[in-house]
N, C-alpha and C positions, 0 to 999 in steps of 0.2 A: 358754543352754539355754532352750527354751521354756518358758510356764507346764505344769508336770507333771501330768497330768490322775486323780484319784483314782476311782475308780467303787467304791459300798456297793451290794449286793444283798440283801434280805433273801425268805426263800424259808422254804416250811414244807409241809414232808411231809404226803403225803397217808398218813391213819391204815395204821398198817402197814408202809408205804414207807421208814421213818425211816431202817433202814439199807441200801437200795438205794441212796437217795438220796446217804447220804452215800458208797457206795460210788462209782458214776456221777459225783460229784462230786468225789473222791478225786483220781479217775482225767485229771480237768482241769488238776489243779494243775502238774506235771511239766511235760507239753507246753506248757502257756501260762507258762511259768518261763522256756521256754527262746525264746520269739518273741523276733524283736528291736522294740526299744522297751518291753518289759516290765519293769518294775523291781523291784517285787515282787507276789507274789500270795497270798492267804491262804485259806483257810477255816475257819469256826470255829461248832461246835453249843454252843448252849446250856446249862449247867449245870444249870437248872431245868427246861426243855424240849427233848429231844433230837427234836423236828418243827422246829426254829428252829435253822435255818442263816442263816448271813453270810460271804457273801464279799466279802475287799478288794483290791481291786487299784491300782496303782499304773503309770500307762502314763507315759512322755516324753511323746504328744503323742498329739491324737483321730485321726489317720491311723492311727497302732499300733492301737489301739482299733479300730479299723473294720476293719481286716487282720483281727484279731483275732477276731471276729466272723464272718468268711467261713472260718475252718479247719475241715473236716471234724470233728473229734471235737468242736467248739462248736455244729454243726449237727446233731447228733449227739443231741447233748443237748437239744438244744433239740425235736428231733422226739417225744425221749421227756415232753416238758416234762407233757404233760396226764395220762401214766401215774403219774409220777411227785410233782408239787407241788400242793397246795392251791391255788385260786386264781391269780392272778398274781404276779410277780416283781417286787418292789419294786427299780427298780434309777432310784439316784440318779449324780449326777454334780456331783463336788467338784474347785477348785482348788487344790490345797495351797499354804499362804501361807507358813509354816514350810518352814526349812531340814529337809530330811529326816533333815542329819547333827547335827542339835544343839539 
């Protein structure tokens, strides 16, 4: 299996937005669950600050990723991105060195 390619997003609502955002954002989790080469997908707001979202994902390989990228409701989001978030999108890119299973 290729090296598994992990991708962290950090994202923060724009004042007001907190739960549009994370509605809109909700609404991602499902359909990119189900692409193939997705392994798993998360999102996750803040305990202390509900404008501080994170999403994790976890693709097989950076063509998934890139597929991934081109789906309609990913463009989607992305068109709504300046209504929607604070600044820019902190999105990093991890290799998982750990077995995923242990």
């Amino acid at each position: 299996m290729p090296d598994m390619l992990s991708l962290v997003a950090h994202l923060r609502a724009k004042p007001g937005m907190e739960q549009e955002l994370v509605r809109t954002m909700t609404a991602l989790v499902g359909p990119s669950r189900e692409e193939e080469g997705c392994i798993d997908y998360h999102l996750h707001q803040s305990n202390d600050d509900p404008a501080a979202i994170v999403v994790y994902e976890n693709w097989r390989e950076m063509a998934d990723l890139e597929k991934h990228f081109e789906e309609p409701y990913l463009k989607a989001f992305f068109a709504r991105k300046d209504e929607l978030v604070e600044g820019e999108i902190d999105i990093k890119f991890y290799t998982m060195l750990s077995d995923r299973d242990g």
